[in-house]
N, C-alpha and C positions, 0 to 999 in steps of 0.2 A: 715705268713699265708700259712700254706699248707691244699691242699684240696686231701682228701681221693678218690681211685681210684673206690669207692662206687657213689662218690658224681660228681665223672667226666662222668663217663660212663650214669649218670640218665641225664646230660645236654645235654652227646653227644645223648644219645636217644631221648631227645625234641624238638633236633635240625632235627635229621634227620625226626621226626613226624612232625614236624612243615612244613618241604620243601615239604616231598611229599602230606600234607594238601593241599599247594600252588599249586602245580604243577599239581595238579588230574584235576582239570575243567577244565585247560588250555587243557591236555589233551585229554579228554571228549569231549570238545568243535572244538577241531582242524579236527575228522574226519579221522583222522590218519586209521596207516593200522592196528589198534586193532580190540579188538572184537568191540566196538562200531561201526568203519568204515564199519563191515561186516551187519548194522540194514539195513531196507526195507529203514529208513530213509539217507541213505548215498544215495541211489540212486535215490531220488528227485532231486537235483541239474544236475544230470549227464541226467534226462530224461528233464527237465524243460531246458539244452543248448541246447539238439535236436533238441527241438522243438521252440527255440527260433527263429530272422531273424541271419542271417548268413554276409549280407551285413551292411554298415554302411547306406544306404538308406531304406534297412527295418527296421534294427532298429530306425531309425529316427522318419518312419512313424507308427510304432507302438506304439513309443511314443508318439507321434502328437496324436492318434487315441484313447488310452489311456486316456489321458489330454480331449480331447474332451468327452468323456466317464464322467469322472470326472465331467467337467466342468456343461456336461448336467443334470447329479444327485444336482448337487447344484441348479442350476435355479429350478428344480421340489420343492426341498426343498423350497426355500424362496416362488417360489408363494403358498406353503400349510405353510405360515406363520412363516419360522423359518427366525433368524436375528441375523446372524453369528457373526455382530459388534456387535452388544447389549451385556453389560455386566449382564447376567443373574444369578440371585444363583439357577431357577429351570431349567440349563441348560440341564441336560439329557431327562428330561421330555418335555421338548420343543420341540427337534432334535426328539424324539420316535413318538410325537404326529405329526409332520411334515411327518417325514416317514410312520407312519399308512395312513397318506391322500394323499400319493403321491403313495402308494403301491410300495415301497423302502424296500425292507427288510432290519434288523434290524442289520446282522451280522456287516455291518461297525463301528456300534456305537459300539460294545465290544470289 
């Protein structure tokens, strides 16, 4: 069984398409110092540490304060009728109708 130097070069080419198939999102995704790293979007994370707390008792309490945030949009929810245990099949419609009456905008649910 010999394979023609036709038929070697077409595999080494599927090989080498196939890795940088692989390897492109990983890329893409990493932020690296490509052209992608240079998007307005690389520089969200680096404005968003800023401004983040700096100590471990801010960040504590901003989590805390967060969670409380959270917490207080779910109470508004149930008392304008929605019922997070209930297994529901008109689930999205429930949550939207809940939020229209608590005046919760809608962005969460998307």
């Amino acid at each position: 069984m010999t394979s023609s130097p036709a038929k070697k070069l077409s595999v080494l080419l599927a090989l080498i398409v196939l890795s940088v198939a692989c390897a492109a999102p990983a890329f893409a995704q990493s932020g690296g110092g490509g052209p992608a790293g240079s998007d307005s979007d690389a520089a969200i994370p680096s404005a968003a540490s800023k401004a983040a707390p700096s100590t471990k008792a801010q960040r504590k309490a901003a989590r805390k304060q967060a969670r409380a945030k959270k917490n207080a949009e779910l109470k508004k929810l149930e008392a304008n009728g929605y019922q997070p245990s209930r297994n529901d099949p008109n689930y999205p419609s429930d949550i939207q109708n809940a939020q229209k009456k608590a005046g919760i905008g809608t962005a969460a649910s998307q």
